[in-house]
N, C-alpha and C positions, 0 to 999 in steps of 0.2 A: 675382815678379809680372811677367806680362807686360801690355805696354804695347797696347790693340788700337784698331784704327779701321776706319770701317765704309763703304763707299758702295752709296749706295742706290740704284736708278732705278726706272723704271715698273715694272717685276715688283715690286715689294714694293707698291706700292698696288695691285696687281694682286690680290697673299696678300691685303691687307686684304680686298679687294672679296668673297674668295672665301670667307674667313673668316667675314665676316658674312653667307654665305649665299645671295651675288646672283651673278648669272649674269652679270658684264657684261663687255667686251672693255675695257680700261685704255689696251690695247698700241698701238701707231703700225699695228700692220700686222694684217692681217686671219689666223684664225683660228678653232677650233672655235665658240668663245662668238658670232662673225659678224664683222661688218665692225670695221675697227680705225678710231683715232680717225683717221687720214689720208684715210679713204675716206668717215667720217660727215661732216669738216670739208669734204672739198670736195663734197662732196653738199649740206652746208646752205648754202656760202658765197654769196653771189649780189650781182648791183650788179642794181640797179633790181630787173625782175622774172625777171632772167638767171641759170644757173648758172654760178660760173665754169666746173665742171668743162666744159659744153656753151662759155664763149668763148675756153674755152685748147685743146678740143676734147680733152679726156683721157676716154680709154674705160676705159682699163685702173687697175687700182691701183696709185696715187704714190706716191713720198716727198712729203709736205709739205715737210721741213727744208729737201730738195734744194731743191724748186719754190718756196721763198718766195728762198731762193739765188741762184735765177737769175734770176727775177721782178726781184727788188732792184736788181741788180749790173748789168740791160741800159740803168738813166740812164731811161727813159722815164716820163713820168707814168703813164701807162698803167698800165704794167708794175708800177709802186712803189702805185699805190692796189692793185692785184689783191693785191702782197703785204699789205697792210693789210689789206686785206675777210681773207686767209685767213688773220693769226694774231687778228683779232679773233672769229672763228669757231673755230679753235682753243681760244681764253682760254674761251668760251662752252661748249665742247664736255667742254670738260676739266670745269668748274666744276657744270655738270649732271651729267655721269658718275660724279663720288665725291659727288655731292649723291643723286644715285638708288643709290647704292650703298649708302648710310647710314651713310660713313664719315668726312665732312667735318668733323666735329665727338669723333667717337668713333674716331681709328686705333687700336685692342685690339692688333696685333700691334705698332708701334711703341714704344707705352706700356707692354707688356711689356717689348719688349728693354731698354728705359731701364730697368724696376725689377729688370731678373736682372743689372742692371750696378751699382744702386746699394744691392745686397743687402751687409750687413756685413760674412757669412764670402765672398761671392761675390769680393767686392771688394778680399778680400787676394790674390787671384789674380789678378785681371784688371783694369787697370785702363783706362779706354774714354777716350782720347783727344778722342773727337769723331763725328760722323757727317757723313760729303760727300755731301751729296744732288744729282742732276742734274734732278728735282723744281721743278715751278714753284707747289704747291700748297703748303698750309701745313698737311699733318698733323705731321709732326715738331716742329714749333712747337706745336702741342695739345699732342701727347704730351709734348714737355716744361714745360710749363705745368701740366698735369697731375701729372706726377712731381716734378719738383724746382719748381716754383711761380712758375718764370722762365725766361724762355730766353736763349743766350747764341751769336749772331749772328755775333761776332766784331767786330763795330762798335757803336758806340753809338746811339742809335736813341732815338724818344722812342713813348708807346703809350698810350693809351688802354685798350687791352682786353690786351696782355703787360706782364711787367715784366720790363724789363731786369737781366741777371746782370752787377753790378757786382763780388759778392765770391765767384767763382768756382764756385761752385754748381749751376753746372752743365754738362754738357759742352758743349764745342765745335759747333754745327750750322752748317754751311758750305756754304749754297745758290751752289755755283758758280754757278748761271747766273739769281741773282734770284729775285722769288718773285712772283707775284700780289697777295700783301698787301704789298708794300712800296713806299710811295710817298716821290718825290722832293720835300726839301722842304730848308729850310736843312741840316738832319739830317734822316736816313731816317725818315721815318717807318711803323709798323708796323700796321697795321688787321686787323679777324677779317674775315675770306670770308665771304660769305654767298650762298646761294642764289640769289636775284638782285640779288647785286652785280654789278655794268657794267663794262666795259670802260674802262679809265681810260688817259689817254695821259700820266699824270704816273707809271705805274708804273713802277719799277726793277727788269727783267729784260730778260733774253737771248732773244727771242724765237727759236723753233726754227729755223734754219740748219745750213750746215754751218763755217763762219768764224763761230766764236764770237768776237767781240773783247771782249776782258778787257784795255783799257789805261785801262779809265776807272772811276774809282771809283765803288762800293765793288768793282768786281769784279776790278780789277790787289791790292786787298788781300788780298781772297777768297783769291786763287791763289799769293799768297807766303806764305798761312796754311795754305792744303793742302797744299804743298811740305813746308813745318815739320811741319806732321803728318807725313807718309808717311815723311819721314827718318829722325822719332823712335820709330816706330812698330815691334813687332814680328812685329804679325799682322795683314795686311789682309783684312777679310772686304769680300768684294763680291756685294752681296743684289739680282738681280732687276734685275743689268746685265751685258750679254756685250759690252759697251764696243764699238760698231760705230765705221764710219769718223767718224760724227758723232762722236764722242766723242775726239777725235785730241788735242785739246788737255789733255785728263786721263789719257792713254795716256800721252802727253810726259812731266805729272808725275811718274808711278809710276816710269817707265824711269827719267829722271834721277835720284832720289830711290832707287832699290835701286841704281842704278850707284855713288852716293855711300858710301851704304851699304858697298858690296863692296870700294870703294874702301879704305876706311878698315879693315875689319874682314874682308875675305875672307868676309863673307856677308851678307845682306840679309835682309830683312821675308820670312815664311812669306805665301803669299796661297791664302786658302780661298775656293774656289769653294760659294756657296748659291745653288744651279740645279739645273732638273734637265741629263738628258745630253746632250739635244738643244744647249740652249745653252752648254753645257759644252764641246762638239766644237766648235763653234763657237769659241768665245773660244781653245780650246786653239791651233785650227787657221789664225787669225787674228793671235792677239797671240803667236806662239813665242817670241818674244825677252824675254820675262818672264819672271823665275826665281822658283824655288822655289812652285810653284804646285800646289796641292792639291785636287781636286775633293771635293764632300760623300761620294760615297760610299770614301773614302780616309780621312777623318778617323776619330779615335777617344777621342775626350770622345763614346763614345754609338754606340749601334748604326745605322749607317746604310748598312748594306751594299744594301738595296733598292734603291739609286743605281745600283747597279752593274748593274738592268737595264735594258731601253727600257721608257720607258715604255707601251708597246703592248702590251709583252706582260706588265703586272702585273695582278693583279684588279683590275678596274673597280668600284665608286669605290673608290680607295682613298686615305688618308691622305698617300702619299708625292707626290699630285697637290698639294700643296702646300708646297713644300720651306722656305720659309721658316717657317710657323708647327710645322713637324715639326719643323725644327733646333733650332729654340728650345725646343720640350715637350721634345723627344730628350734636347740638352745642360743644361738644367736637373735632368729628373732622373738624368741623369749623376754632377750634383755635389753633388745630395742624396744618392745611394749612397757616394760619397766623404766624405760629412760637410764637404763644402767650402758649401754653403747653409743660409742659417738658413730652415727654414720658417714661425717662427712670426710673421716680420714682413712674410711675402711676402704681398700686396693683391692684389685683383680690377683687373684681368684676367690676369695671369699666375698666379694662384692656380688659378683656371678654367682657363685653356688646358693646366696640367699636373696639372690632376685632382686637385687640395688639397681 
């Protein structure tokens, strides 16, 4: 049995979006689909009847993370309301994009991977540690609410609309950086998103930066629980993140956490790239000093050799334009050829996405 854990970032709400059909951009930075969410937030953000993009004078496309960064970090009021006005435009921007997307309440590929993990014969093979989201939305929280009937935060928490996993039931989901639905209160408390749910200055998240600080709880917990994962773990899949400089503080954990690893045992965690090439060359050419690392079109639980080209030059539309919900149909019936899957207990939506 191997032991596997997953991080997820915006390209997996990205498959979601794409999955159910909608054309929309997810991503920070601009793109075929059009502007990306850094170009829409500072387009919509505004004080009085001003844009900021016209009072910071930015023509070109930003980083947000960077610009609320340095916004913050110059001491001025000024400066510190502009970053305000722009993660509260952000919170906005995100919350209407998988609300129009129609996946705010139904993530399908999420809620899959939960049920090809807690399949009977699947699950003498694999057993799924957790999922580290860098996510400030709460579909993985559906999906597990959906699949195992609770979810399991890593902290206790009080809810109205989730119920907390007291007796292990379900895996690990480890929002490093906070979530949208979680509000600060004696104990965290956890609420469903809604459509036009508001901006709340009592939430409990990391808003986008590039100094994420994690000393203060829950999220110095958070990050000595992703540690524990990634040490124990045998196979990191990383879905729909190519871990940019923003991400420096989860780059940290993996390095430490495979160096421990190598330490102890002369080898460390396999890490499976689900991307296509583009960000695959990137991560390769970016994060070298990570070992053991596998691109999709390398693996073989499943034919996935179409990775191996550019995407440019495959038939237009094709399937492999979304590598995460491909991985999942691909390696599912994988291990139904292998007689490693039961299909007679496998539900909708993973029953759909592989053609049951």
């Amino acid at each position: 049995m191997k032991k596997v854990l997953y991080i997820i970032g915006a390209g997996a709400t990205q498959a979601e979006a794409a999955h159910a059909g909608h054309q929309i951009n997810l991503l920070m930075k601009n793109n075929d689909l059009g502007f990306g969410i850094s170009e829409r937030v500072l387009d919509k953000a505004v004080k009085g009847r001003r844009r900021i993009r016209k009072i910071l004078d930015i023509e070109e496309e930003a980083d947000i993370e960077k610009l609320i960064t340095l916004l913050a970090a110059t001491g001025t009021m000024e400066n510190i309301e502009y970053a305000e006005i722009l993660r509260k435009s952000y919170y906005s921007e995100i919350i209407k994009s998988i609300n129009e997307a129609g996946i705010l309440y139904n993530p399908e590929l999420a809620t899959a991977l939960l049920q090809m993990h807690k399949n009977s014969k699947f699950s003498a093979i694999e057993k799924l540690l957790g999922v580290i989201s860098l996510n400030h939305d709460n579909l993985l929280q559906e999906a597990s609410q959906t699949v195992h009937s609770c979810i399991n935060l890593g902290f206790e928490f009080t809810s109205d609309d989730f119920i907390c996993d007291d007796i292990t039931q379900a895996p690990f989901l480890v929002q490093l950086h906070g979530s949208f639905s979680w509000r600060r209160h004696k104990s965290i408390r956890i609420v469903k998103i809604k459509p036009d749910s508001e901006y709340d200055r009592s939430m409990t998240w990391i808003p986008p930066s590039i100094l994420k600080e994690t000393k203060d709880y829950p999220f110095n917990k958070l990050t000595g629980l992703a540690y524990e994962l990634l040490a124990d773990c045998d196979i990191l899949r990383i879905v729909g993140c190519s871990l940019s400089q923003n991400d420096w503080n989860l780059i940290s954990l993996i390095f430490n956490a495979q160096n421990a690893q190598y330490n102890d045992s002369k080898t460390c965690f396999k890490i499976e790239l689900i991307m296509d090439i583009k960000d695959i060359d990137f991560f390769k050419k970016e994060i070298s000093y990570l070992k053991n690392v596998t691109p999709i079109g390398q693996l073989d639980d499943g034919d996935f050799s179409g990775y191996k080209i550019q995407r440019e030059n495959r038939e237009k539309p094709s399937e492999l334009d979304n590598p995460f919900e491909f991985w999942l149909k691909t390696k599912v019936k994988f291990h139904i050829s292998e007689g490693q899957f039961d299909t007679g207990s496998t539900e909708n939506p993973l029953r759909q996405i592989i053609g049951l």
